[in-house]
N, CA, C and O atoms as a printed pandas DataFrame, in Angstrom:
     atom_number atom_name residue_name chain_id  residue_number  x_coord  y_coord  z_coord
0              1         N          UNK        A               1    3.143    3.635  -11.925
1              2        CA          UNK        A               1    1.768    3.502  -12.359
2              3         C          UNK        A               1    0.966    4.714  -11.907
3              4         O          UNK        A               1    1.156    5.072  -10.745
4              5         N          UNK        A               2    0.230    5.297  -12.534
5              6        CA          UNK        A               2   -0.690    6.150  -12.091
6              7         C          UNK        A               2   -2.058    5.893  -11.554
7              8         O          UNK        A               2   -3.205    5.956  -11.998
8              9         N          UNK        A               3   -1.438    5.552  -10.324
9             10        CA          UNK        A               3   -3.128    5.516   -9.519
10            11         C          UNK        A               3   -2.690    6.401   -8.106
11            12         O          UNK        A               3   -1.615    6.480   -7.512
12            13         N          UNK        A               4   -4.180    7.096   -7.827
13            14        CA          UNK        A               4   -4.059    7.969   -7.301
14            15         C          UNK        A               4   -4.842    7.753   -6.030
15            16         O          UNK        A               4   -5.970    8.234   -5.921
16            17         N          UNK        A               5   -4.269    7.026   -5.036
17            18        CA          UNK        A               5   -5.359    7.278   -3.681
18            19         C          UNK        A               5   -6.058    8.766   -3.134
19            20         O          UNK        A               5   -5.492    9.859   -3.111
20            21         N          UNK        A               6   -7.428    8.459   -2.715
21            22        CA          UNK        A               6   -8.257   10.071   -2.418
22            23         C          UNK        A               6   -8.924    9.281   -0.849
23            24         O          UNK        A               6   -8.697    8.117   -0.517
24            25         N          UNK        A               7   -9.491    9.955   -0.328
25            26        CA          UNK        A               7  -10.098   10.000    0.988
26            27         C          UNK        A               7  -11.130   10.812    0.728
27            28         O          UNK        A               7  -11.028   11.960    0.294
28            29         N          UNK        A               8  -12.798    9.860    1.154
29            30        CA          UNK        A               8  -13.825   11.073    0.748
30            31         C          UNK        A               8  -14.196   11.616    2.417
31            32         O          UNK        A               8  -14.391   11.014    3.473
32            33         N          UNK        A               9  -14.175   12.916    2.057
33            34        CA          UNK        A               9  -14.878   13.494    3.130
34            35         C          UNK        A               9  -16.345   13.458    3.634
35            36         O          UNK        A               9  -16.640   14.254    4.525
36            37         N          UNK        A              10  -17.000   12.878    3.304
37            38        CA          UNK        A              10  -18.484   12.453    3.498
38            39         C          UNK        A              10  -18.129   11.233    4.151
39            40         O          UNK        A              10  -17.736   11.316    5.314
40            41         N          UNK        A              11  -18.231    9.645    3.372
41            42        CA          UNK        A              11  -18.157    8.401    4.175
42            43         C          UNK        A              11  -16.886    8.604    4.785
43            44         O          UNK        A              11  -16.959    8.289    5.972
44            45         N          UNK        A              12  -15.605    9.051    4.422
45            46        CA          UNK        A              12  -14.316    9.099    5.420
46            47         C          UNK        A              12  -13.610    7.401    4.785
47            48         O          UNK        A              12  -12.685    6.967    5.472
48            49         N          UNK        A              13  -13.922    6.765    3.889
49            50        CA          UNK        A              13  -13.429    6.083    2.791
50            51         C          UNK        A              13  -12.509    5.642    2.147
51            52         O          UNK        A              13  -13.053    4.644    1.674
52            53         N          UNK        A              14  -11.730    5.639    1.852
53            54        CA          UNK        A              14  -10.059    5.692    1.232
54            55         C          UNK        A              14  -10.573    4.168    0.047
55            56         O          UNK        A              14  -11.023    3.025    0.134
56            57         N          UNK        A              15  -10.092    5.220   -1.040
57            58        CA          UNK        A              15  -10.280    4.317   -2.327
58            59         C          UNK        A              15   -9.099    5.313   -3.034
59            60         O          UNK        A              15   -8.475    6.321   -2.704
60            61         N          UNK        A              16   -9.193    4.215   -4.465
61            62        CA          UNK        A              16   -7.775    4.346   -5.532
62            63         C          UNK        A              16   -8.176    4.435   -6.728
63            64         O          UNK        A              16   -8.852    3.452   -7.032
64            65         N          UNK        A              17   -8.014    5.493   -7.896
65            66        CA          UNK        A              17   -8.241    5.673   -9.227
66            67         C          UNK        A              17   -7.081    5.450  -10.106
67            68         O          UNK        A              17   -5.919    5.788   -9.883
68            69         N          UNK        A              18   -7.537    4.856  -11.102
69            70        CA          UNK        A              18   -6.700    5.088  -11.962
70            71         C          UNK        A              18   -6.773    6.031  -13.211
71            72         O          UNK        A              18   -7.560    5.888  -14.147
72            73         N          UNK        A              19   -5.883    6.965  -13.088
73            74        CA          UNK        A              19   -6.035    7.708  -14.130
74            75         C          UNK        A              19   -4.969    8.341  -15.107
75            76         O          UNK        A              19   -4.239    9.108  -14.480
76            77         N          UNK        A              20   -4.663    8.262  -16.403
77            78        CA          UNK        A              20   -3.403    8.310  -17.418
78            79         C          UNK        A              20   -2.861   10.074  -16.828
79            80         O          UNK        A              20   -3.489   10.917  -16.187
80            81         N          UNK        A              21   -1.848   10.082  -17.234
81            82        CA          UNK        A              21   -1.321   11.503  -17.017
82            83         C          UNK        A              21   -2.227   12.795  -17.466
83            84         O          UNK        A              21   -2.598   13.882  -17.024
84            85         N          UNK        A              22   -2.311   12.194  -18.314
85            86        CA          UNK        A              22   -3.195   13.072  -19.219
86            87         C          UNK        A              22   -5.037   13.817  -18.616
87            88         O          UNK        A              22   -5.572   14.910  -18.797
88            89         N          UNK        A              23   -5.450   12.626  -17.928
89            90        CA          UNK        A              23   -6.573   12.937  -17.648
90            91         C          UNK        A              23   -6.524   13.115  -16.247
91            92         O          UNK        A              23   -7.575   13.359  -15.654
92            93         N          UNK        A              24   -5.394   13.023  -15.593
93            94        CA          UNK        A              24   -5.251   13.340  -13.818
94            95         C          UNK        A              24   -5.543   15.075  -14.139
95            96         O          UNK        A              24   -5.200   15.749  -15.110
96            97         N          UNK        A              25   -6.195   15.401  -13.092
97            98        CA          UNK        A              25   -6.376   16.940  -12.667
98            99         C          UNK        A              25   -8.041   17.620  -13.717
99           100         O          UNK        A              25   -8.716   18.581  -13.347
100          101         N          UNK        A              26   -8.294   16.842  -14.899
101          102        CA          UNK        A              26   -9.290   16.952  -15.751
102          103         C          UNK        A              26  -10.230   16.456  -15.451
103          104         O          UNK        A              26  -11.231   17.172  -15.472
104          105         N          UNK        A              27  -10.374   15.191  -15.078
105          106        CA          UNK        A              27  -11.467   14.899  -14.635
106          107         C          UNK        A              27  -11.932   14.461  -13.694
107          108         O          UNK        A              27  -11.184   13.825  -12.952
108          109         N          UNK        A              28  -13.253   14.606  -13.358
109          110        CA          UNK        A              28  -13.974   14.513  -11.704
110          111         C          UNK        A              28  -13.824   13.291  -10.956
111          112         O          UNK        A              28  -13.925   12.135  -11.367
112          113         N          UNK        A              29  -13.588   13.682   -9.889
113          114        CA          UNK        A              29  -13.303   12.765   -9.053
114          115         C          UNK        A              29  -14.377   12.353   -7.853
115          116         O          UNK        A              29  -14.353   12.891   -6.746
116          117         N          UNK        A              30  -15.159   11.497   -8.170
117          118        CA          UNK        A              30  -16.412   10.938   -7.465
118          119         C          UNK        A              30  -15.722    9.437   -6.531
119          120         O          UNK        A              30  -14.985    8.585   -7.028
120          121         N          UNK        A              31  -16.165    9.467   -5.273
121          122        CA          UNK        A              31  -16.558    8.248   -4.072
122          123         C          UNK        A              31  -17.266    7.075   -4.970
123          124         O          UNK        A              31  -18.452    7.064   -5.300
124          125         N          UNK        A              32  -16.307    6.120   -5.284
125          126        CA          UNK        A              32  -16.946    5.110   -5.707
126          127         C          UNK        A              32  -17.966    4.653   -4.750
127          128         O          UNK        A              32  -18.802    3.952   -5.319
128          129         N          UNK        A              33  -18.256    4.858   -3.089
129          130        CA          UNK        A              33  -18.798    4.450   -2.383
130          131         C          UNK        A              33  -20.395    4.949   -1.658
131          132         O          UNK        A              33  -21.378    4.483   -1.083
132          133         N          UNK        A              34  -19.832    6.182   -2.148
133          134        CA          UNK        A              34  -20.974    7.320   -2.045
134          135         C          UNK        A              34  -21.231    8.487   -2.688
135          136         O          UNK        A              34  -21.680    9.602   -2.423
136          137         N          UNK        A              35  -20.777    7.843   -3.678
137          138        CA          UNK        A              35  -21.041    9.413   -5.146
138          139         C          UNK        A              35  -20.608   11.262   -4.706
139          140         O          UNK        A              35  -20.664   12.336   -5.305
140          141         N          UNK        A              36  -20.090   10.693   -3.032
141          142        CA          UNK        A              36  -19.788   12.173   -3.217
142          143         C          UNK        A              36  -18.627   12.796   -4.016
143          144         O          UNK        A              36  -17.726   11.982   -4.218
144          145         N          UNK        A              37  -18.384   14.178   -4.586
145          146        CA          UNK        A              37  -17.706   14.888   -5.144
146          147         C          UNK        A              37  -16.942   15.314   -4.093
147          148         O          UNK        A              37  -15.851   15.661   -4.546
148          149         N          UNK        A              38  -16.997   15.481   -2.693
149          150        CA          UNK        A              38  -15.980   16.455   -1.240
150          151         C          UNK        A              38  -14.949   14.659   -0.892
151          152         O          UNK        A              38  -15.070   13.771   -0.047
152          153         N          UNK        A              39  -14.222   14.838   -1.809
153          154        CA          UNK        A              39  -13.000   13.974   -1.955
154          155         C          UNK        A              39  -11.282   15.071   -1.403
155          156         O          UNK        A              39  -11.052   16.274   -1.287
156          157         N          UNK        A              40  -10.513   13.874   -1.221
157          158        CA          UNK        A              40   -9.088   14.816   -0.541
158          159         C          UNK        A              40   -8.498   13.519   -0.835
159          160         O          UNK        A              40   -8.669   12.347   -0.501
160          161         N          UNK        A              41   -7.448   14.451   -1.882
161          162        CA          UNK        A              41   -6.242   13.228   -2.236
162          163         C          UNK        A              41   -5.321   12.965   -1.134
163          164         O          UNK        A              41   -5.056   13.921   -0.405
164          165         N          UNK        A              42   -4.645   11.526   -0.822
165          166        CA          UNK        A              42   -3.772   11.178   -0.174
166          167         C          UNK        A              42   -2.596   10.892   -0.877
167          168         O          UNK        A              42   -2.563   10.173   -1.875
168          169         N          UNK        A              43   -1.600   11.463   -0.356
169          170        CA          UNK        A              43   -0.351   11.073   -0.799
170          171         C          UNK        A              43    0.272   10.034   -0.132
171          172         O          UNK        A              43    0.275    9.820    1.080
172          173         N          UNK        A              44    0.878    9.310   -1.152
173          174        CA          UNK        A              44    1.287    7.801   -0.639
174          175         C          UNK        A              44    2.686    7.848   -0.230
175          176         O          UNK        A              44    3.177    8.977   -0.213
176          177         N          UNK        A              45    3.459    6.848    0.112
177          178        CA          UNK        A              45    4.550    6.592   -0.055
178          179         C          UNK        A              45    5.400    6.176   -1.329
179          180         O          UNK        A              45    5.044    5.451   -2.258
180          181         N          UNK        A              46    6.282    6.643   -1.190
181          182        CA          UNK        A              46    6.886    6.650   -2.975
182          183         C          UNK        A              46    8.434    5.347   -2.798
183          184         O          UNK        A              46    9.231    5.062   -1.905
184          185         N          UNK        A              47    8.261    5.047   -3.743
185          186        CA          UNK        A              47    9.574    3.969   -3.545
186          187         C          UNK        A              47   10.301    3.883   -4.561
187          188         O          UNK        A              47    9.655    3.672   -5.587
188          189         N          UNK        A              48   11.641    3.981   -4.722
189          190        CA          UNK        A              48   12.484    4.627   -5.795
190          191         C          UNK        A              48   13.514    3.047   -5.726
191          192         O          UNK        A              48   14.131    2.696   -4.721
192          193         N          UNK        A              49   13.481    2.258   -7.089
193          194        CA          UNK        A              49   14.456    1.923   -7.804
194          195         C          UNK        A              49   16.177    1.987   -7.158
195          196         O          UNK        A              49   16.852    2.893   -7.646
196          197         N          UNK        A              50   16.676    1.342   -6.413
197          198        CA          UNK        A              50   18.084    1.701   -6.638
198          199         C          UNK        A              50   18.828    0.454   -7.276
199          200         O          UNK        A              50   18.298   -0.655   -7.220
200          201         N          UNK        A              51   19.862    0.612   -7.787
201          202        CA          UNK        A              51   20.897   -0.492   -7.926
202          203         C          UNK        A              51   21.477   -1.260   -6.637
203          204         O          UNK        A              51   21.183   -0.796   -5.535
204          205         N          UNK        A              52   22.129   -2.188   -6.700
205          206        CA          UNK        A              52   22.831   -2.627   -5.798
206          207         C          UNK        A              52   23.677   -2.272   -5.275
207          208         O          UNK        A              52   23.997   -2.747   -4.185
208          209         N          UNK        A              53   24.378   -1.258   -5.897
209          210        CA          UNK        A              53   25.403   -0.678   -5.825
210          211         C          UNK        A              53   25.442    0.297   -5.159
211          212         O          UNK        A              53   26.319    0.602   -4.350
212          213         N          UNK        A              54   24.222    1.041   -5.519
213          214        CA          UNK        A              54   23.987    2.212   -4.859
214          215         C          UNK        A              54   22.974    1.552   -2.881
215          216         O          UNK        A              54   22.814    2.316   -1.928
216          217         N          UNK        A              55   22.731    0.727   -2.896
217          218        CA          UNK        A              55   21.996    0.158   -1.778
218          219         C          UNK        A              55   23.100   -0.058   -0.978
219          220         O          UNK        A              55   23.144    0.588    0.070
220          221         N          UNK        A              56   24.098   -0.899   -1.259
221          222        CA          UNK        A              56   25.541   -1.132   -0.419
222          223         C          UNK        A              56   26.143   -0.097   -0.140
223          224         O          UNK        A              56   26.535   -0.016    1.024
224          225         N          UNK        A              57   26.428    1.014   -1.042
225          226        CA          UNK        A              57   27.522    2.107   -1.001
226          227         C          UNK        A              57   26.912    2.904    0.415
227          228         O          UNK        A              57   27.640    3.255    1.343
228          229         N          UNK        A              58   25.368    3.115    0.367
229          230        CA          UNK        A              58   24.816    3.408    1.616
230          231         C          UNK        A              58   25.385    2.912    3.022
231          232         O          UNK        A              58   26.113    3.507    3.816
232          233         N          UNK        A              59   24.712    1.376    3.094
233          234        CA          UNK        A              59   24.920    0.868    3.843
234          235         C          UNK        A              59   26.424    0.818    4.988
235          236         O          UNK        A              59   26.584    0.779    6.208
236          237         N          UNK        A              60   27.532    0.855    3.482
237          238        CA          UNK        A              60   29.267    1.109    4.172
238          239         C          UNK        A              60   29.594    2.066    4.518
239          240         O          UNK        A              60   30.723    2.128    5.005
240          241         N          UNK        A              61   28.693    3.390    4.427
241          242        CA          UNK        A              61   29.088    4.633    4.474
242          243         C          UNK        A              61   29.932    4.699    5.913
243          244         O          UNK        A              61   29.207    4.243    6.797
244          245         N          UNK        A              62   31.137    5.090    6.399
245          246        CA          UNK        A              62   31.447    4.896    7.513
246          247         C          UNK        A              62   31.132    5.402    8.332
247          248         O          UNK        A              62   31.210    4.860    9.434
248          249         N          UNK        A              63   30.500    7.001    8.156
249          250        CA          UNK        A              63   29.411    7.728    9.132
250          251         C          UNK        A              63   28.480    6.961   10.043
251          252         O          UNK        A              63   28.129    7.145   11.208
252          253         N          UNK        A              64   28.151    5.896    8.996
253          254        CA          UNK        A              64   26.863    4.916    9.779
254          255         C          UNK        A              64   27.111    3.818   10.593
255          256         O          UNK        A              64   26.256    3.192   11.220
256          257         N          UNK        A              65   28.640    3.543   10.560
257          258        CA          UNK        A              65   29.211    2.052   11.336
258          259         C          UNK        A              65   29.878    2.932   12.879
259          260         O          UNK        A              65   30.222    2.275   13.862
260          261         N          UNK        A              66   29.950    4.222   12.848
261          262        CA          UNK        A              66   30.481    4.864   14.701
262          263         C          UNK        A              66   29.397    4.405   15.539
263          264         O          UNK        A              66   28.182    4.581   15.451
264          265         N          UNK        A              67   30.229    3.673   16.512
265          266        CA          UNK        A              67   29.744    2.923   17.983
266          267         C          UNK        A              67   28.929    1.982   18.169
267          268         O          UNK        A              67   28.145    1.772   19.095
268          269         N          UNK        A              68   29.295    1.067   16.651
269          270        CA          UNK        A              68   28.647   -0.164   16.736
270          271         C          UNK        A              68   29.122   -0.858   17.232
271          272         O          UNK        A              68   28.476   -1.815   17.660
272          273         N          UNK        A              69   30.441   -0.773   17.442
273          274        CA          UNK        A              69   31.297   -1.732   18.531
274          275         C          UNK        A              69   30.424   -1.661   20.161
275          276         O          UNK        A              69   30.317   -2.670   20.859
276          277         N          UNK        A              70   30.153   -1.009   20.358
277          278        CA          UNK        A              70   30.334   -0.596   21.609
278          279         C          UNK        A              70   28.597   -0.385   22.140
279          280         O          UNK        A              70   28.138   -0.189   23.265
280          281         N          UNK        A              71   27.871   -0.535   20.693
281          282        CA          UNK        A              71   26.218   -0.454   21.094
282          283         C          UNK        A              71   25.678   -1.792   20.495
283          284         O          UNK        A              71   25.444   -1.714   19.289
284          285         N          UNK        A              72   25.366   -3.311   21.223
285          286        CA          UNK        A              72   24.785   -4.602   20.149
286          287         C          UNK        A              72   22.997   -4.295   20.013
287          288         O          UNK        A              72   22.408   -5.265   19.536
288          289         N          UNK        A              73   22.474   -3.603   20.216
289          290        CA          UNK        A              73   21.622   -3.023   19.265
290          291         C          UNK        A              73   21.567   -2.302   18.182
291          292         O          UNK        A              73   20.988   -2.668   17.160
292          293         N          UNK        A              74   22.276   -1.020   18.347
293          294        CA          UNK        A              74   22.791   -0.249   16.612
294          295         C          UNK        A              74   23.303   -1.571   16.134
295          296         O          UNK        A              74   22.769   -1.909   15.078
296          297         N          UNK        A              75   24.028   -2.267   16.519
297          298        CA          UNK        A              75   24.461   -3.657   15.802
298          299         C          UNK        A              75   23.455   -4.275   14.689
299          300         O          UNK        A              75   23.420   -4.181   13.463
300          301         N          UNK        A              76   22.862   -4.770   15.394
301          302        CA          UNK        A              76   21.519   -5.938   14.965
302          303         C          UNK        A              76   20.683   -4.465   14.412
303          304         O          UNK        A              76   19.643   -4.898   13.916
304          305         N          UNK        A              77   20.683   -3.623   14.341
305          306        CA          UNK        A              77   19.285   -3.022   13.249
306          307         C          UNK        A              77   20.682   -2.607   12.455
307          308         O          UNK        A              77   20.590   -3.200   11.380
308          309         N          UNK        A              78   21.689   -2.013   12.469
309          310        CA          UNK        A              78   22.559   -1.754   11.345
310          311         C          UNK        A              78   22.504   -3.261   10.461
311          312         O          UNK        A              78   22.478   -3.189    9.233
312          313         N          UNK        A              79   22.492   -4.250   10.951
313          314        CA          UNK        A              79   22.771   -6.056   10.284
314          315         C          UNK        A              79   21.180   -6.055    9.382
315          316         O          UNK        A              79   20.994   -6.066    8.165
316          317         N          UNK        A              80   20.545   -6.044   10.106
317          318        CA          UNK        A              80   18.899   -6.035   10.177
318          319         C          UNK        A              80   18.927   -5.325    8.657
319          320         O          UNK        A              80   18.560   -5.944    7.658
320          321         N          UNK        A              81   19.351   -4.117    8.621
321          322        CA          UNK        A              81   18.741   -3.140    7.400
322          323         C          UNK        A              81   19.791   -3.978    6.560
323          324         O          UNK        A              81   19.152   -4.697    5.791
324          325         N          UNK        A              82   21.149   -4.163    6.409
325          326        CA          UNK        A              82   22.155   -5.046    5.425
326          327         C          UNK        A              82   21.486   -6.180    4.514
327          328         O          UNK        A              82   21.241   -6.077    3.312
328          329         N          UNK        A              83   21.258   -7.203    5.280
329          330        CA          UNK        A              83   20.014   -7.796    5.051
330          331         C          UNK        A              83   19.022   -7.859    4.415
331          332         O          UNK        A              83   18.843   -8.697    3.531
332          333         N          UNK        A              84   17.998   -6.768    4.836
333          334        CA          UNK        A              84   16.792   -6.381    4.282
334          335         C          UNK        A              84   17.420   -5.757    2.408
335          336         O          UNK        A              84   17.085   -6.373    1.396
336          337         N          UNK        A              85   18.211   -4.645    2.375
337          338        CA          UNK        A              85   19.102   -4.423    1.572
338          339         C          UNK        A              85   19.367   -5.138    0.075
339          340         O          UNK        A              85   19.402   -4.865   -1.124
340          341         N          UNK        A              86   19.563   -6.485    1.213
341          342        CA          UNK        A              86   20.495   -7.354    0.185
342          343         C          UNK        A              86   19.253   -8.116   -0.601
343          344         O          UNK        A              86   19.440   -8.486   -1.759
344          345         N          UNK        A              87   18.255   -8.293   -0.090
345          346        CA          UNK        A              87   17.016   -8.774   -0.471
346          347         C          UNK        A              87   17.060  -10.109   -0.696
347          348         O          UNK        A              87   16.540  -10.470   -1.752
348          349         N          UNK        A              88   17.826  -11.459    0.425
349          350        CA          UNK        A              88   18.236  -12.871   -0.023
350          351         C          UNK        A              88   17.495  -12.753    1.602
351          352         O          UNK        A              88   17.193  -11.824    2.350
352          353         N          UNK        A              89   17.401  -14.345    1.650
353          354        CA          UNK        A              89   17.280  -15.140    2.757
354          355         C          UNK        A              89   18.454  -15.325    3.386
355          356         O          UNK        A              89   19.405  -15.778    2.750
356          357         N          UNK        A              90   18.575  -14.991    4.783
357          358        CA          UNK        A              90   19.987  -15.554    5.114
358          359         C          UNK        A              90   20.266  -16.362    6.518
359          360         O          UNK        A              90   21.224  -16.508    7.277
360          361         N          UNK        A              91   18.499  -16.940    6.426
361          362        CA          UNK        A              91   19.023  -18.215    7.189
362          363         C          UNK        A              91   18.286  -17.881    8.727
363          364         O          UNK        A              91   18.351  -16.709    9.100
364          365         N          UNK        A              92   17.826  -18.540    9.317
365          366        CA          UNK        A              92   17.282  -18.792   10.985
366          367         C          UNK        A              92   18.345  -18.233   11.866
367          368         O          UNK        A              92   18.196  -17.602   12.912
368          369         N          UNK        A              93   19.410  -18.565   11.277
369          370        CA          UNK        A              93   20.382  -18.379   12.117
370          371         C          UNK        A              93   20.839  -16.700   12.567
371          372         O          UNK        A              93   21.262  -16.134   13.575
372          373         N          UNK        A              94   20.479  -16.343   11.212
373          374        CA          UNK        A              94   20.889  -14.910   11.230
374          375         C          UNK        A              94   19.866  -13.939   11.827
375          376         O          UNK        A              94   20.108  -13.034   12.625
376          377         N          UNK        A              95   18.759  -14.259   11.339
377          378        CA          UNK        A              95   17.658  -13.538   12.226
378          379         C          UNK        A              95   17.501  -14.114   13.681
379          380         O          UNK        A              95   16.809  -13.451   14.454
380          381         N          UNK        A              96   17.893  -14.914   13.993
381          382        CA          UNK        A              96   18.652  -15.572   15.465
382          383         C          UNK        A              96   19.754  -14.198   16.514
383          384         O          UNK        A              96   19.605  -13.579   17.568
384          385         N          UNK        A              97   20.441  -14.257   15.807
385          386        CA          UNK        A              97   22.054  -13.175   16.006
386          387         C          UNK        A              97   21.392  -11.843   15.950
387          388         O          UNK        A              97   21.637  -11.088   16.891
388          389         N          UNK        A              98   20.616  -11.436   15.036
389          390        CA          UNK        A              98   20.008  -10.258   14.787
390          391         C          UNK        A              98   18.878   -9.693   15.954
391          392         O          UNK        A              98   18.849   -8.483   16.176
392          393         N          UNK        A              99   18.126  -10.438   16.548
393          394        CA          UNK        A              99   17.170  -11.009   17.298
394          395         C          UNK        A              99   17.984  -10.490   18.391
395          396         O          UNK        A              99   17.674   -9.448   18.968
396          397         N          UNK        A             100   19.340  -11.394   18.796
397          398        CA          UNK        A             100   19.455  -11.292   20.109
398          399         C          UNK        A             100   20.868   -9.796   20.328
399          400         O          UNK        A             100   21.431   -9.455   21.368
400          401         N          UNK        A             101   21.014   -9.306   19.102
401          402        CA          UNK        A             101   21.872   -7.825   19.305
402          403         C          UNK        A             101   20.451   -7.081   19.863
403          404         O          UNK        A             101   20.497   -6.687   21.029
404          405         N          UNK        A             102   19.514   -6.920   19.301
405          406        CA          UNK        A             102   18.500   -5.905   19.416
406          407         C          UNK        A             102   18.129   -6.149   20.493
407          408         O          UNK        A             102   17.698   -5.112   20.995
408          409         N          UNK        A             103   18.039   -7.127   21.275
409          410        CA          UNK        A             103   17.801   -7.175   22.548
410          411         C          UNK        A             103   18.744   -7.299   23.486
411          412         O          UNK        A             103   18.679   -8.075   24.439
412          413         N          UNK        A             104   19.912   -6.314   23.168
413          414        CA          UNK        A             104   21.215   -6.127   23.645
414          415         C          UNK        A             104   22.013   -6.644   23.968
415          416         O          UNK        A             104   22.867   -6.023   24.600
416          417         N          UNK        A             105   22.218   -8.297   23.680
417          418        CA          UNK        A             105   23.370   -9.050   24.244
418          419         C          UNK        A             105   24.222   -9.025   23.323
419          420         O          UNK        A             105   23.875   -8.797   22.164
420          421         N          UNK        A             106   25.743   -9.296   23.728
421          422        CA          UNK        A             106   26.989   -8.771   23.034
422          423         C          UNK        A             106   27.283  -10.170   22.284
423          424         O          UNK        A             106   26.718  -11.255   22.423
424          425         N          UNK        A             107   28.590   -9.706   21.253
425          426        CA          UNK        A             107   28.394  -10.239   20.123
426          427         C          UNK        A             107   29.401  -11.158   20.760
427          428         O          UNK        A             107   29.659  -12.207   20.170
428          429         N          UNK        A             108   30.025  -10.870   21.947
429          430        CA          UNK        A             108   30.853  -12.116   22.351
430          431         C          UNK        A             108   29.792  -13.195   23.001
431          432         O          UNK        A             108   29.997  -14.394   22.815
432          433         N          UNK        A             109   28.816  -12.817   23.659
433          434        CA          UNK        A             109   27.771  -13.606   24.786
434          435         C          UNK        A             109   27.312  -14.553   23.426
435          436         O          UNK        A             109   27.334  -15.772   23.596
436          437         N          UNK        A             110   27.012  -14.174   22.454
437          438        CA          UNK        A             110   26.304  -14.779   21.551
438          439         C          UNK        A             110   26.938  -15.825   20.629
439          440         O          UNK        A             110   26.419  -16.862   20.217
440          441         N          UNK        A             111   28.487  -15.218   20.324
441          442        CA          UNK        A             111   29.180  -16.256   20.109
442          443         C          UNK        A             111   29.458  -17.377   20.788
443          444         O          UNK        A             111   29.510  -18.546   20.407
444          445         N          UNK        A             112   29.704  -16.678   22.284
445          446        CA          UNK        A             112   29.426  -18.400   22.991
446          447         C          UNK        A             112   28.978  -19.236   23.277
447          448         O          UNK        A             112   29.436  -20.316   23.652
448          449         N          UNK        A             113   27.166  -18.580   23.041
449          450        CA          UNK        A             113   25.883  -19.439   23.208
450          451         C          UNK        A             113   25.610  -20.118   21.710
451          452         O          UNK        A             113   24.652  -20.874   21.548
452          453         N          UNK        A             114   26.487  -19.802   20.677
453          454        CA          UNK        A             114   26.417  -20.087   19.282
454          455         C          UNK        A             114   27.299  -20.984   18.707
455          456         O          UNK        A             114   27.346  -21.173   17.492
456          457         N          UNK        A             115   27.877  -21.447   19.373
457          458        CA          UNK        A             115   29.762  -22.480   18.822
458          459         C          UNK        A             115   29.803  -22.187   17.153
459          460         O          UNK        A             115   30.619  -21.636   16.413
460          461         N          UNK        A             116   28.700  -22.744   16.982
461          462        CA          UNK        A             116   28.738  -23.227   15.639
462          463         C          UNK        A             116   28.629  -22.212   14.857
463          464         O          UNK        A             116   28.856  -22.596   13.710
464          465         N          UNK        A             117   28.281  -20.564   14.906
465          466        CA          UNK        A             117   28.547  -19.705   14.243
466          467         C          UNK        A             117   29.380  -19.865   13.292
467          468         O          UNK        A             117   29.178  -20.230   12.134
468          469         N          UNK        A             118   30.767  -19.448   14.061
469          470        CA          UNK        A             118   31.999  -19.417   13.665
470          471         C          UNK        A             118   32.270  -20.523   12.153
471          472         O          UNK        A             118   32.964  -20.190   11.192
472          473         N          UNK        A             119   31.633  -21.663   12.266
473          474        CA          UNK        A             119   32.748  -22.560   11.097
474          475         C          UNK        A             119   31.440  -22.555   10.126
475          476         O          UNK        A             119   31.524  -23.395    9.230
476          477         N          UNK        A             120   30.752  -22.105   10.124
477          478        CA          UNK        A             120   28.997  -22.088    8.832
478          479         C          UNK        A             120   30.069  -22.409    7.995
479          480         O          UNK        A             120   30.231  -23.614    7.804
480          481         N          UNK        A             121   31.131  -21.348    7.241
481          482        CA          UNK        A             121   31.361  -20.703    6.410
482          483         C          UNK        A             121   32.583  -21.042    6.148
483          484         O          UNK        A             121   33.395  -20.357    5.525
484          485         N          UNK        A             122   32.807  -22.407    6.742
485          486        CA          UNK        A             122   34.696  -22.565    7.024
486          487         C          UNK        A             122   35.282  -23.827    6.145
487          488         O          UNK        A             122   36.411  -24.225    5.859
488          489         N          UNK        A             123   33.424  -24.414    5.756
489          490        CA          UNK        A             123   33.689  -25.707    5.031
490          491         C          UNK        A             123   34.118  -25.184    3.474
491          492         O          UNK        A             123   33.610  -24.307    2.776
492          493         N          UNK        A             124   35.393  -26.188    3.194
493          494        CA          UNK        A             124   35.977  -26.392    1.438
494          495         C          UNK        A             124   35.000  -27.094    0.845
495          496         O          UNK        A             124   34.964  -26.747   -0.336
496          497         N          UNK        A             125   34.373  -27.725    1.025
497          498        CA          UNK        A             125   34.234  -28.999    0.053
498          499         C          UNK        A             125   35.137  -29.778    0.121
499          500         O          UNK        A             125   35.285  -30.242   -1.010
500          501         N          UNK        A             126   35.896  -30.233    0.850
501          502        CA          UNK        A             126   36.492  -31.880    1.342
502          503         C          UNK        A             126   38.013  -30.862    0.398
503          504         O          UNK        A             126   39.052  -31.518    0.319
504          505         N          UNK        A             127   38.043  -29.898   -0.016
505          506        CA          UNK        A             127   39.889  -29.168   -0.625
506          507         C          UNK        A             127   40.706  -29.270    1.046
507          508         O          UNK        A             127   40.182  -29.204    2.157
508          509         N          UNK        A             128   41.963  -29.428    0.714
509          510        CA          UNK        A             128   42.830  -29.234    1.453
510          511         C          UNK        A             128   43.708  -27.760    1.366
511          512         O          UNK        A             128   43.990  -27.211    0.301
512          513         N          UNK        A             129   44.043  -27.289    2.606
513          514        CA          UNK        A             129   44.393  -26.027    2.481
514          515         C          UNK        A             129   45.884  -25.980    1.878
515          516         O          UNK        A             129   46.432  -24.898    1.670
């Protein structure tokens, strides 16, 4: 979308225009707040579209998984961003586990304070193996 945040230098202000491609840079740019003209564009943050595909392929890169064994904070923000990533809910539990890597306890301490981790994911639906 083309809207363009500015900052006026008079009130010190921050407001947003909208203006078509066409008429960005053509026409004047006035302080909705105080008619001044001594305006200064802000540049925003930009946020780019990826696939899923391309969001995961990141994430596995194996560059980014050295000494996660061995650090349960890189742990829990490496999990943390997976997560965020994946853009689903994944439960109390997980922001639980996530929670307590970042505040450095190991992924064995946590399994043991957790029993029930382990089988979330273990139920068939009443199938026999």
């Amino acid at each position: 979308m083309p809207y363009y945040g500015y900052r006026c230098l008079n009130c010190k202000r921050r407001f947003t225009l909208y203006f078509t491609f066409d008429e960005y840079g053509k026409q004047e740019v006035r302080c909705p707040h105080c008619s001044s003209d001594q305006v200064q564009r802000r540049i925003e943050r930009v946020r780019f579209a990826r696939s899923e595909d391309s969001r995961l392929e990141d994430l596995t890169d194996p560059s980014g998984l050295e000494g996660l064994e061995d650090d349960p904070k890189a742990l829990g923000k490496m999990m943390r961003r997976m997560g965020s990533e994946m853009g689903e809910d994944l439960g109390p539990e997980f922001d639980e586990v996530i929670g307590r890597l970042e505040a450095g306890q190991s992924p064995e301490d946590i399994e043991k304070e957790m029993p029930d981790l382990g089988s979330m994911g273990d139920d068939l639906g009443g199938l026999d193996e």
